[in-house]
Every structure is written in structure tokens, then in C-alpha cells.
C-alpha positions as CSV (number, residue, x, y, z in Angstrom):
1,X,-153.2,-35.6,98.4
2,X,-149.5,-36.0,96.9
3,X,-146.7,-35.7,99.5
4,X,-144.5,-32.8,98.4
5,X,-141.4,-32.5,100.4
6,X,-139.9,-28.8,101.4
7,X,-136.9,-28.2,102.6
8,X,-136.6,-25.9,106.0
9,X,-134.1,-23.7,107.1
10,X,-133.1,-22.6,110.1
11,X,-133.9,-18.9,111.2
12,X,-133.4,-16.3,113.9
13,X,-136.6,-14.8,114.8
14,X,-136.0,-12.4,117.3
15,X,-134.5,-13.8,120.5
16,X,-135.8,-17.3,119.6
17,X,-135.2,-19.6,116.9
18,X,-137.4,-21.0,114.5
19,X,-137.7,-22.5,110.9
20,X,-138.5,-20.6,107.8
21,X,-140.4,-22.5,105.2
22,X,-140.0,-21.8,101.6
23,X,-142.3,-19.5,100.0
24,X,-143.4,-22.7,97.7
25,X,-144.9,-24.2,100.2
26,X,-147.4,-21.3,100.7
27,X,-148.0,-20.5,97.2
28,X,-148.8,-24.5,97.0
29,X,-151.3,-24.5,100.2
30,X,-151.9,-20.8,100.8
31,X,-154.6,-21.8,103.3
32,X,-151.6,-22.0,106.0
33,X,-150.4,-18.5,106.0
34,X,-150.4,-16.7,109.1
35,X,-151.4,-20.1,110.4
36,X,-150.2,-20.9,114.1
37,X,-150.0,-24.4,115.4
38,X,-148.2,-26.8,117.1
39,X,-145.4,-29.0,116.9
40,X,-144.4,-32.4,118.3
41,X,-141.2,-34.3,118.8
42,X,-142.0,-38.2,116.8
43,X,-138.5,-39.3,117.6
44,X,-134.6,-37.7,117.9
45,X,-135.3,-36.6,114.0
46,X,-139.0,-36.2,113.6
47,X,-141.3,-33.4,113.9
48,X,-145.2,-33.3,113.6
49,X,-146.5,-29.6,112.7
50,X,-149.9,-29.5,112.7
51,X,-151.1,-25.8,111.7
52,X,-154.1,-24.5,112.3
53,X,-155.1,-22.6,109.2
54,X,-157.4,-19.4,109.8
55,X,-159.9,-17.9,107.5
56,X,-158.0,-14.8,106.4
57,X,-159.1,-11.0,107.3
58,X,-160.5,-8.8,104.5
59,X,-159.7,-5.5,103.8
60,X,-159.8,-2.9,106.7
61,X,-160.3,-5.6,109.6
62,X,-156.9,-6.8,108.8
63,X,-155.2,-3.6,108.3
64,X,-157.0,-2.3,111.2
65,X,-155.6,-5.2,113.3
66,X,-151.6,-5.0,111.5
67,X,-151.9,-0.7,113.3
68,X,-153.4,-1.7,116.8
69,X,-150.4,-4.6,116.9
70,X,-147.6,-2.0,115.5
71,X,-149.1,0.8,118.2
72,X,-149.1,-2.2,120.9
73,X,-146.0,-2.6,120.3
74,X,-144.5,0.7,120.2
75,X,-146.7,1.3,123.7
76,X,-144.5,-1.7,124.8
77,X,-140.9,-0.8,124.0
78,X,-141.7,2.6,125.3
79,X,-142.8,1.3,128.9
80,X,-139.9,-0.7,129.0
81,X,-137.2,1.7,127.7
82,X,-138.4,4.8,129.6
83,X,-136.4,5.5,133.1
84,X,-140.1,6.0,134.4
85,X,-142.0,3.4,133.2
86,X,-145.6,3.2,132.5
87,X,-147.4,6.3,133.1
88,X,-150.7,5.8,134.4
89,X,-153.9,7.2,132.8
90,X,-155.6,8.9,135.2
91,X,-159.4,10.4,135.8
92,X,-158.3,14.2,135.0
93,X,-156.2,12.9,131.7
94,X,-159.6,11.4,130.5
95,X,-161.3,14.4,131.7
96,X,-159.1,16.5,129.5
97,X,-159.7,13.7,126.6
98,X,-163.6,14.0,127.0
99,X,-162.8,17.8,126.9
100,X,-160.8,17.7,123.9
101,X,-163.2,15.3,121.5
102,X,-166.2,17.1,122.8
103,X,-168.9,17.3,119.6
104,X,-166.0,15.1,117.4
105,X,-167.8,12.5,115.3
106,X,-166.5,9.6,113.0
107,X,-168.6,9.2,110.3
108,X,-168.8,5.3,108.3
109,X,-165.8,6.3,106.3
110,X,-163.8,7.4,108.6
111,X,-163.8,10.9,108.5
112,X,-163.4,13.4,111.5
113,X,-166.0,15.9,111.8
114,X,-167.0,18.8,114.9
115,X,-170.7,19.3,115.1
């Protein structure tokens, strides 16, 4: 395998700091997007990043996966920006849920249906 060099550049990423890689070097291995890994200090220069390439998600799974981290993380930011905090889901709130979806199905598409 030929050594290709890319260049990094330095990169805010939220309240942390980070390196962004050049979008050449994942059309060139593709197999590391999304990848997570780790990295190790060689010397006062030198980095190892080892990345730890994941078989990629198809279709719906993946999509499925992007809306329960977005709805996470709205949950989140609400909790912590509320004066009250996180509410706490009660026996009679599921009571009224069980109430509410009572004879609701989901068929293999998706779809919403009351018997």
C-alpha cells in the first residue's frame, strides 16, 4: 500500500478541539468514515491514529439511528436549559400513553393504523 500524505487542519469541534482531515483522504479510503479510533503520542511531533473502520448502516437503520441521536439530543439541551429540569415519567403519564395508543398498530411500512 503507497503512503499518501494529507495535510490536517486544525478545527473547533464544539467545546473541544480536533483535526479535520481533507475530504481526499475519504474519497481515497472511504472505509474510515464515521470511523472512531484512537490516537497516540510517538514523540513531541508524532501522532499514531489508528481508526477503527465500521461496516456502514444501510438505508433505514442508519436514518433511524441519525433521528433517535437528534431527539437525544434535543431531550438533552432541554433538561439542562429548563429552570425545572428533567421531568420524571410517571405510572399515570404511561397510563394516559397506554390510553392514548390503545388499538394503534404499525404496520411493516410504517404506517399508523386504529383497529
Amino acid at each position: 500500500m503507497a503512503v499518501s500524505p494529507y495535510r490536517v487542519t486544525p478545527a473547533r469541534i464544539g467545546n473541544s478541539s480536533g483535526l479535520r482531515l481533507p475530504a481526499a483522504f475519504y474519497r481515497d479510503h472511504p472505509q474510515f468514515a464515521g470511523a472512531a479510533g484512537h490516537v497516540e503520542v510517538l514523540d513531541h511531533s508524532t501522532l499514531l491514529l489508528r481508526l477503527e473502520p465500521e461496516e456502514q448502516r444501510q438505508g433505514e437503520a442508519e436514518e433511524d439511528s441519525l433521528m433517535l441521536g437528534l431527539f437525544l439530543d434535543f431531550l438533552s439541551r432541554q433538561a439542562l436549559t429548563t429552570d425545572l429540569g428533567p421531568v420524571l415519567y410517571t405510572e399515570a403519564m404511561a397510563a394516559d400513553d397506554d390510553e392514548l395508543l390503545a388499538g394503534v398498530t404499525v404496520d411493516a411500512a410504517g404506517e399508523l393504523s386504529r383497529a
